[in-house]
Residue frames as a rotation matrix with the C-alpha (Angstrom) as fourth column:
UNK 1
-0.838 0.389 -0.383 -18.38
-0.310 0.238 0.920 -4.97
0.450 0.890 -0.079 102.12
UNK 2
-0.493 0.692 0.528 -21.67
-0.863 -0.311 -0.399 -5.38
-0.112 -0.652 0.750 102.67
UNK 3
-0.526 -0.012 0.851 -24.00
0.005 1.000 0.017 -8.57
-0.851 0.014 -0.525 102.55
UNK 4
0.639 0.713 -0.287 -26.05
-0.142 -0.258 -0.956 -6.99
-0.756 0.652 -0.064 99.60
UNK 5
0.233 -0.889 -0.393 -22.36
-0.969 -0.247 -0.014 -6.20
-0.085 0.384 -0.919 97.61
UNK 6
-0.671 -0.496 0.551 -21.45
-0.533 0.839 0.106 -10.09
-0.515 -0.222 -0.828 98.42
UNK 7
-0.204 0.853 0.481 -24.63
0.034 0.497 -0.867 -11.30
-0.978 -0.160 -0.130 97.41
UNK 8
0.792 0.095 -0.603 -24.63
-0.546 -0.332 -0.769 -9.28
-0.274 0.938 -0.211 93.71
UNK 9
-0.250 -0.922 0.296 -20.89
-0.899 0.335 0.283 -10.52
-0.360 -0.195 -0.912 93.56
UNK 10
-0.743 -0.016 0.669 -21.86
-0.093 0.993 -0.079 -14.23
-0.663 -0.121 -0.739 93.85
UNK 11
0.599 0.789 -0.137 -24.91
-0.123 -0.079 -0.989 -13.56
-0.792 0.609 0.049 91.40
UNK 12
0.517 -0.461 -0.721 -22.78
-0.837 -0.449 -0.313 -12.06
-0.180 0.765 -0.619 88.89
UNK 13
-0.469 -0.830 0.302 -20.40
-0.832 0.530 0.165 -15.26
-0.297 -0.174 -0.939 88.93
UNK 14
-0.283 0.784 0.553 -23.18
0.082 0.594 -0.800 -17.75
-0.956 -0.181 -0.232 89.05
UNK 15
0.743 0.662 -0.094 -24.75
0.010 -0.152 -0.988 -16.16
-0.669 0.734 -0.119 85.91
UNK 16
0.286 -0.432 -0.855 -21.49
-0.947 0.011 -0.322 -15.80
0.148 0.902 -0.406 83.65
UNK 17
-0.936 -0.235 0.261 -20.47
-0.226 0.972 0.064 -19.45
-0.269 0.001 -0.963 84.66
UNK 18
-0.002 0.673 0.740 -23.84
0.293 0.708 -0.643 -20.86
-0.956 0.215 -0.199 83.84
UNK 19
0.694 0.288 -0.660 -23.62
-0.455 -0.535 -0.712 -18.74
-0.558 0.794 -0.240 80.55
UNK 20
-0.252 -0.714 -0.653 -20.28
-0.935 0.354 -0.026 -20.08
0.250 0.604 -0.756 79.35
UNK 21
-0.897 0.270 0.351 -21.58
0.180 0.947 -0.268 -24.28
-0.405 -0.177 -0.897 80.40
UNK 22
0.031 0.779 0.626 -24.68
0.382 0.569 -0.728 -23.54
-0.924 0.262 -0.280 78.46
UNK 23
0.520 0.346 -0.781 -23.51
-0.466 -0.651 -0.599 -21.85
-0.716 0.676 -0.177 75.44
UNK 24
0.840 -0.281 0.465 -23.25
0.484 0.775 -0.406 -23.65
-0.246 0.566 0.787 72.53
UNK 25
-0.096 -0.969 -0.228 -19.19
0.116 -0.238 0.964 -23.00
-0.989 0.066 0.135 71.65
UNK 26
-0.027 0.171 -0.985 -18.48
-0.715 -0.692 -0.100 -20.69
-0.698 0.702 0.140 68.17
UNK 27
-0.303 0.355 -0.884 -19.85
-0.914 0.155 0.375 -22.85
0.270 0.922 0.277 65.05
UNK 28
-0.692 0.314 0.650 -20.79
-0.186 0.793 -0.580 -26.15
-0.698 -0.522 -0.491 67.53
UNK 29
-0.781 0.611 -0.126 -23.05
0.004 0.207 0.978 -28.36
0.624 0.764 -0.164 65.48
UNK 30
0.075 0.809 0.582 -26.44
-0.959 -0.100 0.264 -29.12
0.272 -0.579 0.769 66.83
UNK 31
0.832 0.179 -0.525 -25.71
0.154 0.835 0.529 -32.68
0.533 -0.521 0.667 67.81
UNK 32
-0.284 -0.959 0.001 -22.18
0.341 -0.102 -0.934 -31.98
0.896 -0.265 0.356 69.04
UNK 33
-0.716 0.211 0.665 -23.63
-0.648 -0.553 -0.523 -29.28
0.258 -0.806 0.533 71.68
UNK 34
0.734 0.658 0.170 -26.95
-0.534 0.405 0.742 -31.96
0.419 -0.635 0.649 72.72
UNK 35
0.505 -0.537 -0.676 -24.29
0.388 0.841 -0.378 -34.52
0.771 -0.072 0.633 73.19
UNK 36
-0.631 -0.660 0.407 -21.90
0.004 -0.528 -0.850 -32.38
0.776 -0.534 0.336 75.34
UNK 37
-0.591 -0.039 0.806 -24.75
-0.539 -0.724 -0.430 -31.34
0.600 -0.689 0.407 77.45
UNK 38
0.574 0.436 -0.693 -26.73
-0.236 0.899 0.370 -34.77
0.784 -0.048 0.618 77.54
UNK 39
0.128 -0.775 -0.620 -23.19
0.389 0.614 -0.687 -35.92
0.912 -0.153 0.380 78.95
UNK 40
-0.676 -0.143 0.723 -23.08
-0.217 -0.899 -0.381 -32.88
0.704 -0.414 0.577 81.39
UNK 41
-0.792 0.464 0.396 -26.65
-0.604 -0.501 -0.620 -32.97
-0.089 -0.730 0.677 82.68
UNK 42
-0.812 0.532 0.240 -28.56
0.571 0.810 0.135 -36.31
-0.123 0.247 -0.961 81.29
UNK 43
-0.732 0.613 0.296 -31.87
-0.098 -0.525 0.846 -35.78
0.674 0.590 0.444 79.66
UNK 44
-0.723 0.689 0.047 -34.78
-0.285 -0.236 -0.929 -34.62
-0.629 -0.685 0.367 81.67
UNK 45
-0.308 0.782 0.542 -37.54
0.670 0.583 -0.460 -35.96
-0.675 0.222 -0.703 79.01
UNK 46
0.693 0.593 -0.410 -37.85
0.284 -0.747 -0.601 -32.92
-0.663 0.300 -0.686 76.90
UNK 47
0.371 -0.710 0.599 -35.85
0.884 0.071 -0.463 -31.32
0.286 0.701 0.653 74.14
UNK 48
0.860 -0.019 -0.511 -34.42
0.305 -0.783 0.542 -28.66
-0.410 -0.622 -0.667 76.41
UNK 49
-0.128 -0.988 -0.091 -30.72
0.117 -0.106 0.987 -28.53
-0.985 0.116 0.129 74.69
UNK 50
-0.370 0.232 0.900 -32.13
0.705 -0.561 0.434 -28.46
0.606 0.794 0.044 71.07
UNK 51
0.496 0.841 0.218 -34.34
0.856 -0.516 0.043 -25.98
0.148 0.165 -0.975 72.06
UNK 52
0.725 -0.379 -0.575 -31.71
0.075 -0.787 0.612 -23.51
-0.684 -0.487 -0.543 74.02
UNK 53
-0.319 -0.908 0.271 -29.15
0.699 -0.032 0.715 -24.18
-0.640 0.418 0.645 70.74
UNK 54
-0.026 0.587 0.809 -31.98
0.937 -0.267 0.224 -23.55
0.347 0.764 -0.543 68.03
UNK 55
0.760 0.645 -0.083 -33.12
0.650 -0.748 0.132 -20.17
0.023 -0.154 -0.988 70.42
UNK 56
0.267 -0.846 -0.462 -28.78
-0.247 -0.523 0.815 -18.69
-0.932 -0.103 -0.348 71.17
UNK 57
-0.692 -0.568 -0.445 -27.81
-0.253 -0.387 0.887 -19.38
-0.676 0.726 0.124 67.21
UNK 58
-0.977 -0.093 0.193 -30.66
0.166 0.238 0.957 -20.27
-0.135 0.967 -0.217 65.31
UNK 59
-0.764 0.628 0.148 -33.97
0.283 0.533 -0.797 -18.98
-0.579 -0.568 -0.585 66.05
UNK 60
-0.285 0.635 -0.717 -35.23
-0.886 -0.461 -0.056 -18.64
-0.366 0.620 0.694 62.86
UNK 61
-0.739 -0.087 -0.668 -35.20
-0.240 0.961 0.140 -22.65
0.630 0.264 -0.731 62.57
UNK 62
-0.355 0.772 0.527 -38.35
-0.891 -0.108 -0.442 -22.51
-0.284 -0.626 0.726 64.01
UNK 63
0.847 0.405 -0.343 -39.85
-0.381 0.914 0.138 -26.43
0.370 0.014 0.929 62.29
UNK 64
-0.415 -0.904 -0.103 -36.31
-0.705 0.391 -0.592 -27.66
0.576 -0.173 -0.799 64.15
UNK 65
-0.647 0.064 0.759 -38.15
-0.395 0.824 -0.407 -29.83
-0.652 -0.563 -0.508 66.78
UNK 66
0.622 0.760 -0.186 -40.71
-0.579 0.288 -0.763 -30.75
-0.526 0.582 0.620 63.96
UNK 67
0.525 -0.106 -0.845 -37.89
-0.648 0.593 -0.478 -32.00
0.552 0.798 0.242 61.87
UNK 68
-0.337 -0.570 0.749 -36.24
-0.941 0.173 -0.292 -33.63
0.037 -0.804 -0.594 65.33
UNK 69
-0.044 0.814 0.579 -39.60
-0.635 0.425 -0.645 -35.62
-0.771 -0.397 0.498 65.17
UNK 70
0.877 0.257 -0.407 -39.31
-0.481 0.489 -0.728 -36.91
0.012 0.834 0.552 61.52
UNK 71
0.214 -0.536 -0.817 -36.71
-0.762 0.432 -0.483 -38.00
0.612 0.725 -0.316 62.33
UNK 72
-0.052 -0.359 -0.932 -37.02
0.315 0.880 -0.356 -40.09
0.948 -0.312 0.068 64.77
UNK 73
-0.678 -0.512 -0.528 -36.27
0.716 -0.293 -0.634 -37.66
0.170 -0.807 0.565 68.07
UNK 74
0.150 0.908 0.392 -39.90
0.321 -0.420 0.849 -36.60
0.935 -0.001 -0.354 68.77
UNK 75
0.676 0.586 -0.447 -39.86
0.404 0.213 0.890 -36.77
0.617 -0.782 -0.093 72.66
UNK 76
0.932 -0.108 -0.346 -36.85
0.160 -0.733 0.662 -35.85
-0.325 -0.672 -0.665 73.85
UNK 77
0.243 -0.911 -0.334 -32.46
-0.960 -0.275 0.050 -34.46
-0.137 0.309 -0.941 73.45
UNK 78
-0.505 -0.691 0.517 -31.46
-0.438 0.721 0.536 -38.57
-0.744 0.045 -0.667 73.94
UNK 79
0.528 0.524 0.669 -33.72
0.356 0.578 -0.734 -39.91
-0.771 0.625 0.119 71.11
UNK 80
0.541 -0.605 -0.584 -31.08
-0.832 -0.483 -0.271 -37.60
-0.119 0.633 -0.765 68.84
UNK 81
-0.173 -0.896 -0.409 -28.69
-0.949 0.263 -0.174 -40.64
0.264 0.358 -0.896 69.21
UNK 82
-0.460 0.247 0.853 -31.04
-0.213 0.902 -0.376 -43.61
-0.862 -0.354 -0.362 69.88
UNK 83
0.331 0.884 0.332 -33.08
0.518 0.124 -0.847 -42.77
-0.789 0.452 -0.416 66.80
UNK 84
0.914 0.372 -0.163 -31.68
0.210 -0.776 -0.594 -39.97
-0.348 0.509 -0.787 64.77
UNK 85
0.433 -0.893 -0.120 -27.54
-0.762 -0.292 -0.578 -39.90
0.482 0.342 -0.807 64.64
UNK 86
0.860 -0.485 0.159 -24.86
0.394 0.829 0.398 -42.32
-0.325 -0.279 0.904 65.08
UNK 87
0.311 -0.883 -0.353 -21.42
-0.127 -0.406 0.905 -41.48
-0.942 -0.236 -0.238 65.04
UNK 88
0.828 0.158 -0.539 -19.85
-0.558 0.125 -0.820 -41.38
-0.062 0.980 0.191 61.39
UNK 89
0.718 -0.567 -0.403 -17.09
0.357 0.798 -0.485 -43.79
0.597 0.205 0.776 60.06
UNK 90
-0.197 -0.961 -0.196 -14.19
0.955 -0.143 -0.260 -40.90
0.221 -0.238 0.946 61.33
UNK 91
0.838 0.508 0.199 -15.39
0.337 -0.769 0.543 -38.79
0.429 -0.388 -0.816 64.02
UNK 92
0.302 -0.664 0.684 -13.17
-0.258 -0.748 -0.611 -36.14
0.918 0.008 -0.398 65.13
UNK 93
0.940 -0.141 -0.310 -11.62
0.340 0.426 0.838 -38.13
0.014 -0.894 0.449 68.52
UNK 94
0.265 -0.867 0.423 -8.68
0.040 -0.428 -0.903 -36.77
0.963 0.256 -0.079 70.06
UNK 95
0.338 -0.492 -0.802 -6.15
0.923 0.005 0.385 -36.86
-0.185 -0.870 0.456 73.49
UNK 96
-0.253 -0.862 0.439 -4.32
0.696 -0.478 -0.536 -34.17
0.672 0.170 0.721 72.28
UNK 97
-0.756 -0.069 -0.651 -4.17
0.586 -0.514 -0.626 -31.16
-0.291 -0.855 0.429 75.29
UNK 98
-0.877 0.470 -0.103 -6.83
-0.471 -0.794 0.386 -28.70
0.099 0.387 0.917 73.10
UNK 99
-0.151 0.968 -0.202 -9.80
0.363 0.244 0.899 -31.52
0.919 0.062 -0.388 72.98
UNK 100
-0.193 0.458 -0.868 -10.27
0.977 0.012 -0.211 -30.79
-0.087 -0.889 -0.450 76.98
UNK 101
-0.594 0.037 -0.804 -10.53
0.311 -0.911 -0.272 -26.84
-0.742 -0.411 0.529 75.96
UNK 102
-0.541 0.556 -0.631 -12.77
-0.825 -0.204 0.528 -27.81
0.164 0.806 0.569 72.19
UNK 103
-0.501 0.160 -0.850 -14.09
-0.377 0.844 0.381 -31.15
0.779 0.512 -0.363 72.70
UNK 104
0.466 0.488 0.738 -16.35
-0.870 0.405 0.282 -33.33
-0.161 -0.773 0.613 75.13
UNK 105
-0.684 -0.729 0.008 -14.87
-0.728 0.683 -0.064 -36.10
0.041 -0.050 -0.998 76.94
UNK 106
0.137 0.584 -0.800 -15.84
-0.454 0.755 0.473 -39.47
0.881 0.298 0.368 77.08
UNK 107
0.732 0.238 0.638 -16.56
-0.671 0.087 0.736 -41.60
0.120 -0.967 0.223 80.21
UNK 108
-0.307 -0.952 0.004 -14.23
-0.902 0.292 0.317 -44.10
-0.303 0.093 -0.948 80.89
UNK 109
-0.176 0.288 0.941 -16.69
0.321 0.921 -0.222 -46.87
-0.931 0.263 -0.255 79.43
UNK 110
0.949 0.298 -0.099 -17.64
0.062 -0.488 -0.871 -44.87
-0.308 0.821 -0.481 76.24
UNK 111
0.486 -0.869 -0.093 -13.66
-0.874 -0.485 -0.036 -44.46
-0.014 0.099 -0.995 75.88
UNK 112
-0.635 -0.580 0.510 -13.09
-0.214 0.766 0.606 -47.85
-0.742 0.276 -0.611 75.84
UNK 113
0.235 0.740 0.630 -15.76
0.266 0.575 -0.774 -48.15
-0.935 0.350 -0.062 73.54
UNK 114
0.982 0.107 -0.156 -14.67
-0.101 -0.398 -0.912 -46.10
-0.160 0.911 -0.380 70.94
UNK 115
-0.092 -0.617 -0.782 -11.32
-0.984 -0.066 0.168 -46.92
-0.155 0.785 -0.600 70.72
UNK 116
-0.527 0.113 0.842 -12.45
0.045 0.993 -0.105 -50.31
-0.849 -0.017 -0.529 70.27
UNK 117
0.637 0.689 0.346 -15.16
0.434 0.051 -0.900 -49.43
-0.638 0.723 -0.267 67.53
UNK 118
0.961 -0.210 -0.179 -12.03
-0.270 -0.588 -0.762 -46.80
0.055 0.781 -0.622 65.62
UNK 119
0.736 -0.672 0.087 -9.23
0.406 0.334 -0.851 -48.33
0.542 0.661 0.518 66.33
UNK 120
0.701 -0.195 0.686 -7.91
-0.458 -0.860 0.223 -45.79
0.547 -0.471 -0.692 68.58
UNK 121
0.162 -0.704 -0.692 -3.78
0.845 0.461 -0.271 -46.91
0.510 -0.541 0.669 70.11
UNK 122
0.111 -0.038 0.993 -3.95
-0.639 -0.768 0.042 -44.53
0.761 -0.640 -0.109 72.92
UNK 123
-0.935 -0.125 -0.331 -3.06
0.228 0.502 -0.834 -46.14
0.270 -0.856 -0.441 76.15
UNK 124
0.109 0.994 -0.011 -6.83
0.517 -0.047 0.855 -46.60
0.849 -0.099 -0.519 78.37
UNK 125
0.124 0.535 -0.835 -6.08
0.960 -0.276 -0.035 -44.13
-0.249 -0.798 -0.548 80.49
UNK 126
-0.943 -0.275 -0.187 -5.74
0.238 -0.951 0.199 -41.21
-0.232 0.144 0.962 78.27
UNK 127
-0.132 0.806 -0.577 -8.76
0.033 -0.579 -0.815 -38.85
-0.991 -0.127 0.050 77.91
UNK 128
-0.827 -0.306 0.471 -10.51
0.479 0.054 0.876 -38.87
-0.294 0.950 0.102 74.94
UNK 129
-0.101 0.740 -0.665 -12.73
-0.215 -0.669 -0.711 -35.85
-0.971 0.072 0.227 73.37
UNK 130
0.024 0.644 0.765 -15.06
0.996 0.052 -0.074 -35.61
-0.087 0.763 -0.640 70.74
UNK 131
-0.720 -0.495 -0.486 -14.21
0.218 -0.826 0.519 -32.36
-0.659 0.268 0.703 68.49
UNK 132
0.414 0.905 -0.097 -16.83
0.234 -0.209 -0.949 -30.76
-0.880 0.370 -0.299 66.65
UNK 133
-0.242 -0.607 0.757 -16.03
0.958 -0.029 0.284 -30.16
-0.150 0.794 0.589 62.94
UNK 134
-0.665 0.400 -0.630 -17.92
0.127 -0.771 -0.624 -27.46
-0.736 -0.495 0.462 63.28
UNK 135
-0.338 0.571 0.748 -20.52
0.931 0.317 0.178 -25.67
-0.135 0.757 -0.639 60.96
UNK 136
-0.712 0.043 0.701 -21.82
0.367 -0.828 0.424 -22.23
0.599 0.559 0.573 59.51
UNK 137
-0.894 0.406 0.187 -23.46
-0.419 -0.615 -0.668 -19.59
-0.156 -0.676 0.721 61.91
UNK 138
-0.123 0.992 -0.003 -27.20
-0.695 -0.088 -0.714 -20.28
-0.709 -0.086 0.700 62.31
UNK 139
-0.265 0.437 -0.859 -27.23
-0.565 0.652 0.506 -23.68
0.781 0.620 0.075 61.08
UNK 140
0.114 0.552 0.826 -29.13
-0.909 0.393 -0.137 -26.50
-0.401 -0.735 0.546 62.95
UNK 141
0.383 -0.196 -0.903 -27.15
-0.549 0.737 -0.393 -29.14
0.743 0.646 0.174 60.75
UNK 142
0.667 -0.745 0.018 -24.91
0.032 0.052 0.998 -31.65
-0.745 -0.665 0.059 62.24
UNK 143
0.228 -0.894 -0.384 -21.07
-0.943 -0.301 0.141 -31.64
-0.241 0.330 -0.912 61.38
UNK 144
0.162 -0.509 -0.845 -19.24
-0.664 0.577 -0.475 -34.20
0.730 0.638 -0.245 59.51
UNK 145
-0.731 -0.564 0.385 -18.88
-0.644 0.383 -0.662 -36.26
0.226 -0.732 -0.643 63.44
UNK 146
-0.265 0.777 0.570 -22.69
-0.438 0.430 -0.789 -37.67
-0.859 -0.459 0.227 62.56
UNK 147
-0.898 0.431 -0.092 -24.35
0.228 0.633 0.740 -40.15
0.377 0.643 -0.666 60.27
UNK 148
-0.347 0.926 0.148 -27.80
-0.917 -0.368 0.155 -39.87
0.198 -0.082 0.977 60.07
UNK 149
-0.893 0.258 0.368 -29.00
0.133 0.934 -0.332 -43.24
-0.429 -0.248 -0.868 61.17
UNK 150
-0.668 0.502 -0.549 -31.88
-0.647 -0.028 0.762 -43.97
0.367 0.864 0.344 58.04
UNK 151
-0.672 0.543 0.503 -35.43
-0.328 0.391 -0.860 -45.53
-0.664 -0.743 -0.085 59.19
UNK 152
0.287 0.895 0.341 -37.95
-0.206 0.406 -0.891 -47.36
-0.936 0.185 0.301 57.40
């Protein structure tokens, strides 16, 4: 094998792993998938994760960072949940073995937080994921796992 042959190889890998860690997963809401990748890769100041959901399932939602802004999440992906969503009464939380292959975990401070805030009798060292309810193809809603968080 040559070092060209090695070199495509390792390309070819590279690109379908970064493809499957930045695609949003089949019906993912739009806050579900910022959240996930917030958690993943912290925000860089910009709305780089709306923008790459809105452009791979929705890019006819073209006033999406306009309505990001009315609500609240002008500047950048973390103003979505400083300004714009808050978890609803009974988000989709779960240990069960599937949330680590549907769901985004929680650190291990955010995991005691929430089962403190729901209630959650899980022993504190079991993993706990956030499950998207999901939502219809080319929408740019969230899913039933947000509250809109209401301003002025």
């Amino acid at each position: 094998m040559d070092k060209n042959t090695i070199d495509n190889d390792v390309r070819t890998i590279i690109d379908a792993e970064t493809a499957r860690v930045f695609a949003p997963r089949p019906g993912e809401c739009l806050a579900c998938y910022v959240f996930r990748q917030l958690g993943e890769f912290g925000c860089n100041g910009t709305h780089r994760f709306a923008e790459s959901f809105r452009d791979r399932t929705a890019p006819r939602a073209t006033a999406l960072l306009a309505r990001l802004s009315s609500m609240g999440a002008g500047c950048c992906d973390c103003e979505m949940f400083f300004n714009a969503f808050t978890f609803a009464a009974k988000p989709w939380i779960t240990s069960m073995p599937f949330g680590e292959l549907i769901g985004t975990p929680f650190g291990s401070e955010e995991a005691i937080d929430m089962r403190e805030r729901f209630g959650i009798d899980e022993t504190p060292s079991t993993t706990l994921y956030l499950c998207c309810r999901l939502v219809r193809r080319g929408s740019t809603q969230a899913c039933g796992n947000w509250a809109r968080i209401r301003r002025w």
